[in-house]
C-alpha positions as CSV (number, residue, x, y, z in Angstrom):
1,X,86.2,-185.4,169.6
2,X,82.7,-184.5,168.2
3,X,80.4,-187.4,167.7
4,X,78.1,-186.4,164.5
5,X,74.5,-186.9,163.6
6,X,73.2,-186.6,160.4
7,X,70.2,-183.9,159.2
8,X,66.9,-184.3,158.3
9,X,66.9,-185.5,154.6
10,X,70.9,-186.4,154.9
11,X,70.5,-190.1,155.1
12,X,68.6,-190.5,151.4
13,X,71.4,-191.8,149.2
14,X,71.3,-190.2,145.8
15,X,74.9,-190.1,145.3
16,X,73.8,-192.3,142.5
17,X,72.5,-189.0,140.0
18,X,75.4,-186.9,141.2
19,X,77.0,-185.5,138.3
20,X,80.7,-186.5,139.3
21,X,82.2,-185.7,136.0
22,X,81.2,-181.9,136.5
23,X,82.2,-181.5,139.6
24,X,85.8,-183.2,139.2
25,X,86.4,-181.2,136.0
26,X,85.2,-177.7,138.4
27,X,87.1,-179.0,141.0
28,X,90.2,-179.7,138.9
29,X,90.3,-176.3,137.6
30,X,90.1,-174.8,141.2
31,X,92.6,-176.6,142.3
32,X,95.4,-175.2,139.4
33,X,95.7,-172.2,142.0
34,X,97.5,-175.3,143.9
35,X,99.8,-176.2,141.0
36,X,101.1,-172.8,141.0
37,X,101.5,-172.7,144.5
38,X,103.7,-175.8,144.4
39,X,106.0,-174.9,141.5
40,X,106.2,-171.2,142.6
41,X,106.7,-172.2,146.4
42,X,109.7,-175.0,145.4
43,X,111.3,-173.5,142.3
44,X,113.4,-171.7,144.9
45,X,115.0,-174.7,146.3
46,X,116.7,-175.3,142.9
47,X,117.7,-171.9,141.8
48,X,118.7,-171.1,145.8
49,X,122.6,-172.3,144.5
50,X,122.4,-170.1,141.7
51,X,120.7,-166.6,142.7
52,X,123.1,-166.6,145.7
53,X,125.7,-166.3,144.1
54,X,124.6,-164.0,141.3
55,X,123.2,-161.5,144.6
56,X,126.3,-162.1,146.7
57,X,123.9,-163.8,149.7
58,X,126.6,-164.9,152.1
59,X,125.3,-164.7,155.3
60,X,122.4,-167.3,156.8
61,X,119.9,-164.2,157.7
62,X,120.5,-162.8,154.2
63,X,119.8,-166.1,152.4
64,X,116.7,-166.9,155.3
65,X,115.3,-163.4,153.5
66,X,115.6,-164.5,149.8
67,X,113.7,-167.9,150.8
68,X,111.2,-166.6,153.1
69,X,110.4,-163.1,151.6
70,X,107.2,-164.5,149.6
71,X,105.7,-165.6,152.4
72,X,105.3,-162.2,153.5
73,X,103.0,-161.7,150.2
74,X,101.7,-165.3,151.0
75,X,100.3,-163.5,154.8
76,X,99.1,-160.5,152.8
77,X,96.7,-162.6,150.5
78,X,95.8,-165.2,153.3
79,X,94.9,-162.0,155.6
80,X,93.0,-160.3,152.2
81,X,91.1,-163.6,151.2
82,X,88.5,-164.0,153.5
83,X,87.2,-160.5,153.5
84,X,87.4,-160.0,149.7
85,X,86.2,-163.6,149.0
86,X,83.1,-162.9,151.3
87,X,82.4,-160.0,149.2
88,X,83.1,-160.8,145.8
89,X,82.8,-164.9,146.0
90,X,85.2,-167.6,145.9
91,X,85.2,-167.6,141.7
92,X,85.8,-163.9,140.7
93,X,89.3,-163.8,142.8
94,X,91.3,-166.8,141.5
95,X,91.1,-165.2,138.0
96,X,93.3,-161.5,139.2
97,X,95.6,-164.6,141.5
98,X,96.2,-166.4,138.4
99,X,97.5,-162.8,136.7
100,X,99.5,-161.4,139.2
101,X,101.6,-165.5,139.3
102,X,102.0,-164.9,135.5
103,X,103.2,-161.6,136.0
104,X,105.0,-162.2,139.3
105,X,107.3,-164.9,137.5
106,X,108.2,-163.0,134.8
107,X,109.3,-160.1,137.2
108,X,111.7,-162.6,139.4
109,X,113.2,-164.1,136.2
110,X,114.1,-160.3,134.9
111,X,114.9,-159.0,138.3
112,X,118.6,-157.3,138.6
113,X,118.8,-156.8,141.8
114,X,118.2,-158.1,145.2
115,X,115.9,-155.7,146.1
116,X,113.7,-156.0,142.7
117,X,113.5,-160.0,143.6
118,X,112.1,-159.4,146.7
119,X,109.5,-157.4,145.7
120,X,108.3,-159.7,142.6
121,X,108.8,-162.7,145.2
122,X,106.6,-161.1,147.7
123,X,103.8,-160.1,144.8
124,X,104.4,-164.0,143.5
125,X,103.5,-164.8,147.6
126,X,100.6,-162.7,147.9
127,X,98.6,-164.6,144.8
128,X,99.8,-167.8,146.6
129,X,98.0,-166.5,149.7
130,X,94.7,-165.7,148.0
131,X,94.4,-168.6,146.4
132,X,95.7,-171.4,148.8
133,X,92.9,-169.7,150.9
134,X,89.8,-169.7,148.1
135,X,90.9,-172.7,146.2
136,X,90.2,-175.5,149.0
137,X,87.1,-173.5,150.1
138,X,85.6,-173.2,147.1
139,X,86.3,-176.7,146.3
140,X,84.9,-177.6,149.1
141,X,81.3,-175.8,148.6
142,X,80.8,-177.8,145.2
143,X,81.5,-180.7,146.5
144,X,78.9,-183.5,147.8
145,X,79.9,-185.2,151.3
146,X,80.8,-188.7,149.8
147,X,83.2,-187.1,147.1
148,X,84.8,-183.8,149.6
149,X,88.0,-185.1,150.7
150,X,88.7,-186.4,147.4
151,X,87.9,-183.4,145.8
152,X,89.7,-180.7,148.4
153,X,92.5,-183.3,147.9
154,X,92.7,-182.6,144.3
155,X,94.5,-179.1,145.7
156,X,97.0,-180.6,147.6
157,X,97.7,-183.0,144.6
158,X,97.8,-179.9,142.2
159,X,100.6,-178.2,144.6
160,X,102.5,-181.3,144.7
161,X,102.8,-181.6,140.9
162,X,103.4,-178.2,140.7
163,X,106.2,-179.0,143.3
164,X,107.3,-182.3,141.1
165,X,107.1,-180.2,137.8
166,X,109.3,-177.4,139.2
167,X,111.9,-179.8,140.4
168,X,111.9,-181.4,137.2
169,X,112.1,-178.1,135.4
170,X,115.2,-177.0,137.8
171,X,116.6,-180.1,137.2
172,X,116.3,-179.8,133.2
173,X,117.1,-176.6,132.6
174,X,120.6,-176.7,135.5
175,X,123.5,-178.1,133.6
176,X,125.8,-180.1,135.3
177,X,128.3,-178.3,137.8
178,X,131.9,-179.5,137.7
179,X,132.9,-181.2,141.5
180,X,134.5,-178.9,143.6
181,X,133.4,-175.4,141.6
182,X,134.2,-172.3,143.0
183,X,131.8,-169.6,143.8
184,X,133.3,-167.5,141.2
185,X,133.0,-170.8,138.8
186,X,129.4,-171.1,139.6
187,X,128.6,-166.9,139.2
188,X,129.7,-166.9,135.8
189,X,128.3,-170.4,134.6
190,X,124.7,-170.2,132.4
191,X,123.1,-171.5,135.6
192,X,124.3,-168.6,137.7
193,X,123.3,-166.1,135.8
194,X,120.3,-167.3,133.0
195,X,119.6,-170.7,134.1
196,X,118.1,-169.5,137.4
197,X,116.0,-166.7,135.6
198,X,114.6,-169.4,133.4
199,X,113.5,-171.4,136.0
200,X,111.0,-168.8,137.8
201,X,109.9,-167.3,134.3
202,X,108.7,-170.7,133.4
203,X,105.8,-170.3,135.5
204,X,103.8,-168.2,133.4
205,X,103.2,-170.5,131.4
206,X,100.9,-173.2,133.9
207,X,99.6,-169.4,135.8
208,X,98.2,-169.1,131.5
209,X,96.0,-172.3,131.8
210,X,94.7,-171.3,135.0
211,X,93.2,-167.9,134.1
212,X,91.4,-169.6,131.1
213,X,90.5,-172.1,133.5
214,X,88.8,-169.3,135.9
215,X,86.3,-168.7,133.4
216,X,85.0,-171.8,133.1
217,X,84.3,-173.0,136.6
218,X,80.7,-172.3,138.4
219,X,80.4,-169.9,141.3
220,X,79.9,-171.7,145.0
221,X,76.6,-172.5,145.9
222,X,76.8,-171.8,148.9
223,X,78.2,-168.4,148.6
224,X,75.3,-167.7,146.5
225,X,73.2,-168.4,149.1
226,X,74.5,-166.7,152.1
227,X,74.4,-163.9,149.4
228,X,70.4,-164.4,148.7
229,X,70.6,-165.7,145.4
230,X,68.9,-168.7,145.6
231,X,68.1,-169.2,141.9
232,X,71.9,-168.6,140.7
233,X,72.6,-171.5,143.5
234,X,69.8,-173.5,142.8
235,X,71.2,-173.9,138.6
236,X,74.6,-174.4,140.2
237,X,73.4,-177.1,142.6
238,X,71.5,-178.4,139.6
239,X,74.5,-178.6,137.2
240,X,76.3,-180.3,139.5
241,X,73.8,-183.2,140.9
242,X,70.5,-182.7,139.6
243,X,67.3,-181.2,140.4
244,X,66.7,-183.9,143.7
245,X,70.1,-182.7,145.1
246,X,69.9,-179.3,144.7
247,X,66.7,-178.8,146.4
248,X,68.1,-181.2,149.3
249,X,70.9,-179.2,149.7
250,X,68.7,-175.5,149.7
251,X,67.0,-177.0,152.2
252,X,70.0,-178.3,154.5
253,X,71.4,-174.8,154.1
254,X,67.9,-172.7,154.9
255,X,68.2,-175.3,158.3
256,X,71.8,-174.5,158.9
257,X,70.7,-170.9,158.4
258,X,68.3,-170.7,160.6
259,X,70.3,-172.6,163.8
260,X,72.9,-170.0,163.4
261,X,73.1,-167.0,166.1
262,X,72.3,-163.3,165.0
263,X,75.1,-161.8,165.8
264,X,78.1,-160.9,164.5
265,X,80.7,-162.5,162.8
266,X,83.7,-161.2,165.4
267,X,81.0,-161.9,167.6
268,X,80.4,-165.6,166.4
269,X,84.0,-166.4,166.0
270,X,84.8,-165.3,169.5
271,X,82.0,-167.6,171.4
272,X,83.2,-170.7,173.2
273,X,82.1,-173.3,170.6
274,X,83.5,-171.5,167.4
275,X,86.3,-170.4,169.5
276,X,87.1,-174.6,170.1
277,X,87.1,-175.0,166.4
278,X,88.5,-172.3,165.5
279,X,91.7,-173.3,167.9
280,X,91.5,-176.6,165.9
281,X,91.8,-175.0,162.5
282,X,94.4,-172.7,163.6
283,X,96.3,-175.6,165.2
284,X,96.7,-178.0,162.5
285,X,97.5,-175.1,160.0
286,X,100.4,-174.3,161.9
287,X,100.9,-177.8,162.6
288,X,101.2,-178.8,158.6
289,X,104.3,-176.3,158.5
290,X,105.8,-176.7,162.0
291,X,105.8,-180.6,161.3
292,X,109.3,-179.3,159.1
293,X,108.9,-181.0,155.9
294,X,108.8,-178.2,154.0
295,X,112.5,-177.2,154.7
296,X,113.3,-180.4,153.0
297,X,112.0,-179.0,149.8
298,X,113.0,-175.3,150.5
299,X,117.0,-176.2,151.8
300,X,117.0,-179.5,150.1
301,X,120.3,-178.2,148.8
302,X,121.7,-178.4,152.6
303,X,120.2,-181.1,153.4
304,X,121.4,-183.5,150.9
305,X,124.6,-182.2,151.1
306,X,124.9,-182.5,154.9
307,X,124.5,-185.8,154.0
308,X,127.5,-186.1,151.3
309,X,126.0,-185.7,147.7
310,X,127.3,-183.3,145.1
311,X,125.2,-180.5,143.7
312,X,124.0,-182.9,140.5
313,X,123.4,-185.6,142.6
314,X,121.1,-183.6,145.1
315,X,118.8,-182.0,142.3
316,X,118.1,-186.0,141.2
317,X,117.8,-186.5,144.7
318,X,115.0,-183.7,144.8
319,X,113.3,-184.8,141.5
320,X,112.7,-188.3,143.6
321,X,111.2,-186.6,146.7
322,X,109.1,-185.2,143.9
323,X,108.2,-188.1,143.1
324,X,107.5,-189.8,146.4
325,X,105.3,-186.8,147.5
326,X,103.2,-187.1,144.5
327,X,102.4,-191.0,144.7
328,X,101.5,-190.9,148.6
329,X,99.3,-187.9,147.7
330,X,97.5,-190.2,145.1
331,X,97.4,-192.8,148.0
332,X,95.9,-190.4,150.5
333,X,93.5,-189.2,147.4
334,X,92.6,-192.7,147.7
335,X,91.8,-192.9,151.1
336,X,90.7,-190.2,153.4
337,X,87.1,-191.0,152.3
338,X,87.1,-194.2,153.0
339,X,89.2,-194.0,156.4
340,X,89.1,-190.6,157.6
341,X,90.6,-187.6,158.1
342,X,91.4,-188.3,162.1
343,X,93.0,-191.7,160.8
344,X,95.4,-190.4,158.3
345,X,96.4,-187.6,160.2
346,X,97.2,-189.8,163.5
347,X,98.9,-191.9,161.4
348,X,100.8,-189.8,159.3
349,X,102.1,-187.2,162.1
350,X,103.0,-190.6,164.3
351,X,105.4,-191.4,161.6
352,X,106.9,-188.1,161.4
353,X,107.8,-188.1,164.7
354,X,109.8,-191.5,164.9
355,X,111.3,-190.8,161.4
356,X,112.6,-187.1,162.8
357,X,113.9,-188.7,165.6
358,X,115.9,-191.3,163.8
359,X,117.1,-189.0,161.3
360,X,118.4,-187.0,164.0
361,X,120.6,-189.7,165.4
362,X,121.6,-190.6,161.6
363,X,122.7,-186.6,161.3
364,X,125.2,-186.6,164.9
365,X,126.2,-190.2,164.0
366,X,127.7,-188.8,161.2
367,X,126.1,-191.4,158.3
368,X,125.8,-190.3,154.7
369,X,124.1,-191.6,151.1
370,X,121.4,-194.5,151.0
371,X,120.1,-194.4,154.6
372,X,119.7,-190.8,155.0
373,X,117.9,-190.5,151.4
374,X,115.4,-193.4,152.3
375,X,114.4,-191.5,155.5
376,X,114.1,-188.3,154.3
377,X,111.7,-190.1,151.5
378,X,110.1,-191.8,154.2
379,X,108.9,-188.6,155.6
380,X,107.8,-186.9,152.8
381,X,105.4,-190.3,151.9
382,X,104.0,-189.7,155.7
383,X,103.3,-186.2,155.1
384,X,102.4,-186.3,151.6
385,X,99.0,-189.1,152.9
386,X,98.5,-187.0,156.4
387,X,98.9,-183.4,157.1
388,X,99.5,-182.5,152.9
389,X,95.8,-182.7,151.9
390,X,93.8,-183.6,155.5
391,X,95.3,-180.2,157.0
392,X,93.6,-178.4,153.8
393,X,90.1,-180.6,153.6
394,X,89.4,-180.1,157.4
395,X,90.1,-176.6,157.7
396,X,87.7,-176.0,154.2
397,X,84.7,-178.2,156.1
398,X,85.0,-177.5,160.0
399,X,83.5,-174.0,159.8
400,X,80.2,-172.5,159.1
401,X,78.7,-171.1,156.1
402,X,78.7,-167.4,157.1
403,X,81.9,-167.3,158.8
404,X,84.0,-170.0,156.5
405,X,85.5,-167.5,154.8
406,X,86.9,-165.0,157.7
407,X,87.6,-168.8,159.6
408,X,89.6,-170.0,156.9
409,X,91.5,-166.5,156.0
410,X,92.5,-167.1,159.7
411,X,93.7,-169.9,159.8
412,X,95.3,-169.7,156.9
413,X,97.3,-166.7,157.6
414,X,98.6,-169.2,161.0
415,X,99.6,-171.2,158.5
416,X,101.3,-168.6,156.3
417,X,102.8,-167.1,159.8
418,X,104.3,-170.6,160.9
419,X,105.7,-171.5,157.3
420,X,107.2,-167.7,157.7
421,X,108.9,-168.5,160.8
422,X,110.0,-171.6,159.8
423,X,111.6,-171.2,156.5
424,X,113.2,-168.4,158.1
425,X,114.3,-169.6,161.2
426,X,116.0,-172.9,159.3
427,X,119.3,-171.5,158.9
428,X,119.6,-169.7,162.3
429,X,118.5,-172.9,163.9
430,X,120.6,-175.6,162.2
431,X,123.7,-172.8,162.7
432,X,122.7,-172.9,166.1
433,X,121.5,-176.7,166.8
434,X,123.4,-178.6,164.0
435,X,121.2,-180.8,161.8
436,X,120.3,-183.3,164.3
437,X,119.1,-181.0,167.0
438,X,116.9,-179.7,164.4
439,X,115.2,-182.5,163.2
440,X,115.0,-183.2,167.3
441,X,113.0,-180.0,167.2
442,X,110.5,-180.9,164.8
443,X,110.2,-184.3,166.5
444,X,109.3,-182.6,169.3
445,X,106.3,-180.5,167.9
446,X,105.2,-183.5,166.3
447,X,104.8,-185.0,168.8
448,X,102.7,-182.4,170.6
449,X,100.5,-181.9,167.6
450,X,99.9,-185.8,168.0
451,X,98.9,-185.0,171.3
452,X,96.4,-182.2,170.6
453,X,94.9,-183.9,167.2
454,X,94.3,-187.0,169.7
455,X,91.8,-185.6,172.2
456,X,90.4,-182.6,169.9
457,X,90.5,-184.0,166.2
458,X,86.8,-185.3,165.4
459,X,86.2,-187.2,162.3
460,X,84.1,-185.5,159.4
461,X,84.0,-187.8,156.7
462,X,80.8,-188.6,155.2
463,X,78.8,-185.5,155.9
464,X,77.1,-182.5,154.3
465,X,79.2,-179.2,155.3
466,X,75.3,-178.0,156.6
467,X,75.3,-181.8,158.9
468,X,79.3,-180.8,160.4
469,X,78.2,-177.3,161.2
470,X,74.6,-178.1,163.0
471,X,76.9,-181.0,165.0
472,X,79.8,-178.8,166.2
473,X,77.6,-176.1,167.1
474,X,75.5,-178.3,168.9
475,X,79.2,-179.7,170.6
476,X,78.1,-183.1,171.0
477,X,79.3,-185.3,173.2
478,X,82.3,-187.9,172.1
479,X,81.0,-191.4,170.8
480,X,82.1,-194.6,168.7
481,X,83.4,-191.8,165.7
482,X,82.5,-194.9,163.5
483,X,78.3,-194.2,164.5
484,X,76.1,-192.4,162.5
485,X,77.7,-192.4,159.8
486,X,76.3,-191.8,156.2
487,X,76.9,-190.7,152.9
488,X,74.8,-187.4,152.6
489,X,74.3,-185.8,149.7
């Protein structure tokens, strides 16, 4: 752990003037990227039944494919984002992200073949890389240190609405399926071949409200900076908190900018300090996806039924994780600036791993219904306070200024790698290792990401992105994580 200390100037309090009703409205409209990326990511889990059958999928690598393919687009914008953010600012991409997930839905709702889905899957994937990369970033830049986790929270609470509007949606527009239907029954039922379709197009109409939304949002600060444009960031700085705050923060960024080594940024992101945070970034990314709760929403279908409900029954079921996910994310909106990041994630990845374990014994003992729905909600309400929205506001405030963006495209394309291999590897693995033995696995890396977040997690909350950069950099030595602590500006 990293003990911090705060800057010169950091410790005068003038949260007071901040102009919180800007920044939560700019914020907000950053964070619909997320909304998209939770219906777009999870509307698969409800038409998965339906497209199956209408593509003849009947074979665990074929239907791995279909459920994983976007995330092949999702590496390709993750990979893309830090470069072309770098170079064109965090603002001017979400607005082409935003057109290519109207566009994107429309072309999976029409496609008729498997071939055609793919590929419009895979496009739909590559907006959700750009922006789950930008979006927490940007976010981040606007935001003043006593507001940040609430504000880069605001993403993860966008995705999981988008995740509860598009099980909601799948479970609206579904009509019921008789017990016991054939897969012939199913095919030729509205669901299998329009109900489906319907259920992907809907998206354009939320990726709509995001364009206009692009328009009306600031450009970072801070990316104005880096880029020499001090008077564009200075009027930003100054929308957003006043003419006191945005000269305090120009001049915690000319001090950051000057403690920073020449050199360059392969260079920078190779030395032994970066390299430390760097490995934590990468970590936890991979961490958020390898903890496994995102195959509950993906193969929700399997899961529920593995545990004896019929297909109307499991897309309520889903609607309730919905739910679940979003009310924890409103509790962890609540508090990760008034405990911490280190405590929430601790917390929240401890859980997972007893939960898993149980539910594993649950699975080879054989036990269906009420108990195995209450721990597979249990689970999500861990994740959705821990490694949902922590995993997103760490990796947006642990790097510097001139490398954030190539430090965050990293890491973010580890996490677009792991939820690859993951949402791939599902079916193989519970073929191979039965449900219990999966959710053994994912106990398992839990517990190891415990482990590591344990001795190399330090807590963040509190300061100025220019105050967390100076301190790693400077790799100071582990204290009471509770010391110097203040509100910064």
């Amino acid at each position: 752990m990293i003990a911090f200390i705060p800057t010169s100037g950091a410790s005068v309090d003038r949260n007071g003037s901040f102009r919180s009703a800007y920044v939560w409205l700019a914020a907000a409209a950053g964070a619909l990227g997320g909304l998209l990326f939770g219906y777009d990511w999870v509307v698969i889990g409800g038409a998965k039944p339906f497209y199956e059958r209408y593509f003849q999928l009947n074979s665990p690598s074929l239907e791995g494919w279909a459920m994983s393919c976007a995330l092949i687009g999702c590496l390709i914008g993750a990979v893309s984002s830090g470069g072309l953010s770098n170079r064109f600012g965090r603002k001017r991409l979400l607005t082409p992200a935003a057109l290519v997930f109207a566009i994107s839905s429309l072309g999976t709702g029409l496609a008729a073949h498997f071939g055609s889905f793919v590929a419009w899957r895979m496009l739909g994937g590559s907006a959700i890389g750009l922006a789950s990369g930008i979006s927490p970033m940007y976010i981040a830049e606007i935001s003043p240190a006593h507001l940040r986790g609430r504000l880069v929270s605001l993403n993860q609470l966008a995705i999981v609405f988008g995740i509860l509007l598009a099980q909601v949606v799948n479970w609206l527009i579904a009509r019921p399926v008789p017990p016991g239907a054939t897969a012939h029954e199913i095919l030729v039922s509205w669901n299998g071949q329009w109900g489906w379709r319907w259920m992907f197009a809907v998206t354009v109409i939320p990726s709509i409200l995001f364009l206009v939304a692009t328009f009306l949002v600031p450009e970072s600060p801070r990316w104005l900076a880096a880029k020499g444009r001090n008077q564009q960031a200075l009027q930003v700085l100054e929308r957003l908190g006043g003419r006191a705050y945005a000269q305090q923060v120009m001049r915690d960024f000319a001090a950051a900018s000057l403690a920073q080594p020449q050199c360059s940024v392969l260079r920078e992101l190779s030395s032994p300090g970066m390299a430390r945070v760097l490995l934590l970034g990468v970590v936890l990314a991979v961490l958020q996806q390898w903890c496994g709760i995102n195959v509950i929403f993906n193969y929700a279908q399997e899961i529920f039924a593995a545990a004896g409900y019929q297909v109307s029954d499991i897309l309520f079921n889903i609607v309730v994780t919905g739910a679940v996910n979003l009310v924890f994310t409103l509790v962890a909106l609540a508090a990760i600036d008034r405990y911490g990041r280190r405590f929430l994630l601790l917390t929240g990845v401890s859980g997972l791993v007893v939960i898993y374990t149980v539910l594993g014994a649950f699975y080879r003992l054989h036990l269906q219904g009420k108990p195995m729905l209450a721990l597979v909600l249990a689970a999500i309400a861990c994740y959705a306070m821990s490694l949902a929205p922590a995993t997103w506001v760490v990796i947006a405030e642990i790097f510097p200024n001139r490398v954030r963006s190539s430090a965050v495209s990293i890491a973010i394309t580890a996490l677009w790698t792991a939820c690859f291999l993951l949402t791939y590897t599902f079916p193989l693995l519970n073929a191979a290792l039965g449900a219990a033995g999966t959710f053994w696995t994912y106990a398992a890396v839990c517990l190891a990401g415990l482990l590591f977040l344990y001795f190399r997690l330090p807590e963040t909350r509190g300061k100025t992105l220019e105050e967390i950069e100076i301190n790693l950099r400077m790799g100071k030595a582990p204290e009471n994580e509770h010391a110097h602590r203040t509100q910064g500006i």
